[in-house]
Steps between C-alpha positions, in 0.01 A plus 500: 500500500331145458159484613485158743796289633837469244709192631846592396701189502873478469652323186636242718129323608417436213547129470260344257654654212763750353436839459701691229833615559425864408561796757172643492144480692337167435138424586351186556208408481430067512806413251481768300799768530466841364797760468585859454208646344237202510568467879417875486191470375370229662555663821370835384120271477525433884624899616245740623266661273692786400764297414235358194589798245875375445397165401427694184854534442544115441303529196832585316710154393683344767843541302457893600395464820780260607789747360284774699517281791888424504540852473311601769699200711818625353423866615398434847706708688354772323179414607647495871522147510834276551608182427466353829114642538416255243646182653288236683 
């Protein structure tokens, strides 16, 4: 989906600072930490160019895009995903 290399970094390196205790996806970028739907979005701007059109989406407040993002994470299995395809 992401255009380029994605590190993906367990929790557990990061040693320079805390990152929030929320089960979610956080992205870093320097020591900055976005979750739910900002991390989203910020990795929608490196995916592949037909990715672009969904960035439109996160014009809508954040507020409604987080509760659309826990349930989407609450719903996984519906979307053929479990639990343990999540973990790093």
């Amino acid at each position: 989906m992401v255009a380029g290399d994605l590190q993906i970094i367990p929790e557990t390196s990061f040693t320079e600072f805390t990152l929030p205790e929320i089960d979610s996806i956080k992205w870093v970028v320097g020591t900055d930490v976005y979750v739910k739907s900002a991390a989203i979005s910020r990795i929608l701007a490196f995916s592949h160019w037909y990715f672009q059109p969904l960035r439109l989406v996160f014009l809508l407040p954040s507020s409604f895009l987080d509760k659309g993002y826990d349930w989407v994470a609450k719903n996984r299995l519906f979307w053929g995903k479990s639990v343990d395809d999540c973990a790093i």
